[in-house]
C-alpha positions as a Python dict, from the first residue, in 0.01 Angstrom:
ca = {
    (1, 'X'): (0, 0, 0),
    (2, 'X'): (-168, 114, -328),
    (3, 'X'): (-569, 74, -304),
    (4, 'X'): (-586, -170, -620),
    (5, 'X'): (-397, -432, -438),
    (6, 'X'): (-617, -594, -179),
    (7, 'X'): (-541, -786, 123),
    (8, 'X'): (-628, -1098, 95),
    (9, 'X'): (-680, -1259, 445),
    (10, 'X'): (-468, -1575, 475),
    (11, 'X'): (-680, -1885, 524),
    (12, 'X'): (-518, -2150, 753),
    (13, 'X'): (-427, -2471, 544),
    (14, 'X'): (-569, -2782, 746),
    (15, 'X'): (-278, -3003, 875),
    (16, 'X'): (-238, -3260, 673),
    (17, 'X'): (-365, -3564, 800),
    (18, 'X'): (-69, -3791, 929),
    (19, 'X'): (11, -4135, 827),
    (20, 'X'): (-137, -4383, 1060),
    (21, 'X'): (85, -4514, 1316),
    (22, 'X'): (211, -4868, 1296),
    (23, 'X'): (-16, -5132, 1502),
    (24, 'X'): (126, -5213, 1799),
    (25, 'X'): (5, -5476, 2085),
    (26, 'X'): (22, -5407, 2436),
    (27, 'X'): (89, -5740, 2651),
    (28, 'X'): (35, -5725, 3035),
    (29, 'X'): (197, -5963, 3277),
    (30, 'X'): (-27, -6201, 3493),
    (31, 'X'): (8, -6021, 3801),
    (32, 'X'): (-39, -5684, 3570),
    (33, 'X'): (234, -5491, 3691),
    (34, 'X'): (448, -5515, 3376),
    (35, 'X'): (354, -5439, 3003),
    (36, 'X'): (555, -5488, 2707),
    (37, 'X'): (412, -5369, 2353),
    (38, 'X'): (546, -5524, 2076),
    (39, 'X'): (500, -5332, 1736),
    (40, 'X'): (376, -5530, 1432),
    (41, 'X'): (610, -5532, 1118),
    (42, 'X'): (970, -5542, 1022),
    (43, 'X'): (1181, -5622, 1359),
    (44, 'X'): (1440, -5350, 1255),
    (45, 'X'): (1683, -5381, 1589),
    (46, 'X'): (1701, -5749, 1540),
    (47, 'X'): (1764, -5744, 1193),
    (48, 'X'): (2070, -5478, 1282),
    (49, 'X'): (2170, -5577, 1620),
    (50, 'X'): (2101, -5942, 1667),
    (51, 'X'): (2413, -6037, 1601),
    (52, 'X'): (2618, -5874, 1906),
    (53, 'X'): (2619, -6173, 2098),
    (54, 'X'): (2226, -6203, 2078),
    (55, 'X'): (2186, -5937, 2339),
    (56, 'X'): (1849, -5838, 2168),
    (57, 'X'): (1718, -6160, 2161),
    (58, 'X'): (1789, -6229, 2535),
    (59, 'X'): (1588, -5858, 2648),
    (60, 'X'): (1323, -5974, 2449),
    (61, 'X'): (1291, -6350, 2614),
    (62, 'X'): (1383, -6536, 2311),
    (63, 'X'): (1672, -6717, 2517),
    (64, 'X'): (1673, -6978, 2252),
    (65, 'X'): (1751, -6750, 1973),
    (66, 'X'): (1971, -6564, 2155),
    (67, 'X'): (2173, -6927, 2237),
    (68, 'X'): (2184, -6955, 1850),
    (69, 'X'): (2343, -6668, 1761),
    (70, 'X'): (2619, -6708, 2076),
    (71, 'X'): (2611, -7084, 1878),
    (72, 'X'): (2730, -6951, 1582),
    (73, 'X'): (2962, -6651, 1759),
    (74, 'X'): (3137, -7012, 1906),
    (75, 'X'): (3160, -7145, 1597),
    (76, 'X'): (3290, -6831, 1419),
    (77, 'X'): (3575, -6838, 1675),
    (78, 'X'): (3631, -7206, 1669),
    (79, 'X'): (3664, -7223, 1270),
    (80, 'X'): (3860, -6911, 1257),
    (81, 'X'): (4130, -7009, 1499),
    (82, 'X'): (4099, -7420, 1424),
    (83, 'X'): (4013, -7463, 1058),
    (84, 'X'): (4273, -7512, 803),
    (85, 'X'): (4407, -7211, 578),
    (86, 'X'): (4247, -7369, 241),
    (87, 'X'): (3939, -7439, 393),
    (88, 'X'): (3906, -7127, 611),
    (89, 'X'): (3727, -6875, 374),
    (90, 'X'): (3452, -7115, 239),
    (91, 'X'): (3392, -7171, 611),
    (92, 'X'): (3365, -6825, 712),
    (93, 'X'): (3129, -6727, 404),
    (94, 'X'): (2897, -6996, 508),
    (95, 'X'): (2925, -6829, 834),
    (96, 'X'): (2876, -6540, 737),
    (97, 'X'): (2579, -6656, 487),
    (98, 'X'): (2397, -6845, 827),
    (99, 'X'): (2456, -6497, 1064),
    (100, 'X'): (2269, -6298, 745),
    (101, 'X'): (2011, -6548, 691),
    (102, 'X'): (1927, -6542, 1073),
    (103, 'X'): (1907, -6151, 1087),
    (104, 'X'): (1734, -6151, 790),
    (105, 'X'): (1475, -6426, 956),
    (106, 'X'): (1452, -6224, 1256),
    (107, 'X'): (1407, -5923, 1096),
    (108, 'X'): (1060, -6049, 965),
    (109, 'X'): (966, -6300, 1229),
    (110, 'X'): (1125, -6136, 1521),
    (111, 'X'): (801, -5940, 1631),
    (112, 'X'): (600, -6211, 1619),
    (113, 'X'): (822, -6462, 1801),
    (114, 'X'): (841, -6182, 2077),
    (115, 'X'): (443, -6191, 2082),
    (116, 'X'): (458, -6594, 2084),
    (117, 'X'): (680, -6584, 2375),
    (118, 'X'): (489, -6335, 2540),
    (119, 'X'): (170, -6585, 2539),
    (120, 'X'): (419, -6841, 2646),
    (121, 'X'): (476, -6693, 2944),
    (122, 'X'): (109, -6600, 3043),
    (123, 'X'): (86, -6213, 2943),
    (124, 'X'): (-238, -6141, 2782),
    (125, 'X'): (-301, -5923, 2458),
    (126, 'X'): (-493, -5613, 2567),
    (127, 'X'): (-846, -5611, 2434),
    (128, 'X'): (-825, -5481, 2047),
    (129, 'X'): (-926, -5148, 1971),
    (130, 'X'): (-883, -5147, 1614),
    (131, 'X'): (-925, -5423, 1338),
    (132, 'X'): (-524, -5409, 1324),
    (133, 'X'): (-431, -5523, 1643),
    (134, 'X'): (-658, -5793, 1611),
    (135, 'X'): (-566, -5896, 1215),
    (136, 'X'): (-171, -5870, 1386),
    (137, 'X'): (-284, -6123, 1661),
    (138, 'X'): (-464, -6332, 1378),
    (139, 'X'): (-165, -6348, 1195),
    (140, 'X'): (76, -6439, 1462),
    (141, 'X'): (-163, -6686, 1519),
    (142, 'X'): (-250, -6565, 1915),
    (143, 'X'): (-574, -6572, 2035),
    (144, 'X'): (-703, -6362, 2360),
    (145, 'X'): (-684, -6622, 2634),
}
């Protein structure tokens, strides 16, 4: 190496700081041997898979939901084997208008029905740890019972 170059020693560049994770709350069962965390925000595998038979909504305990969706699956079937030729399409874009309306509704509400149904059944919100949790409990309108 020629002497008028010097070595500069490499500094280490500080990891950037990463983004902060999503708020999530952590519900525990009344007898405390289960937990189920439900994340605050968009509801992204109702939203995409809600509509196979309502199989997400069921695993989640929204069995009311989930009867909705097989409601309209039934009704799908019904119109598209019953309904008259001329009036067939406009049926099955209304059908197909009320499936993407409900994905869309449960894409932004799913999370916090899933926390409301939680309460429903007795779990309790673990104690907040950050402002958050407890703005995401605010919001779904849950309070720490």
């Amino acid at each position: 190496m020629p002497a008028s170059v010097e070595e500069r020693p490499r500094s280490r560049r500080a990891a950037a700081p990463s983004a902060p994770a999503r708020a999530s709350v952590l519900f525990r069962s009344p007898s405390g041997q289960r937990a189920k965390r439900v994340k605050v925000g968009f509801a992204w595998d109702l939203f995409l898979f809600a509509g196979f038979f309502g199989v997400p909504l069921f695993l989640r305990g929204l069995s009311a939901w989930g009867a909705a969706v097989l409601a309209l699956w039934l009704a799908d079937l019904g119109l598209g084997r019953l309904a008259p030729a001329p009036v067939r399409v406009p049926l099955e874009l209304l059908l197909f208008a009320a499936f993407l309306g409900l994905q869309l509704y449960l894409g932004f509400r799913g999370n916090a029905l899933t926390a409301r149904a939680c309460r429903a059944r007795g779990w309790l919100p673990e104690p907040a740890r950050d402002a958050s949790v407890r703005e995401a409990l605010a919001a779904w309108g849950i309070e720490r019972g």
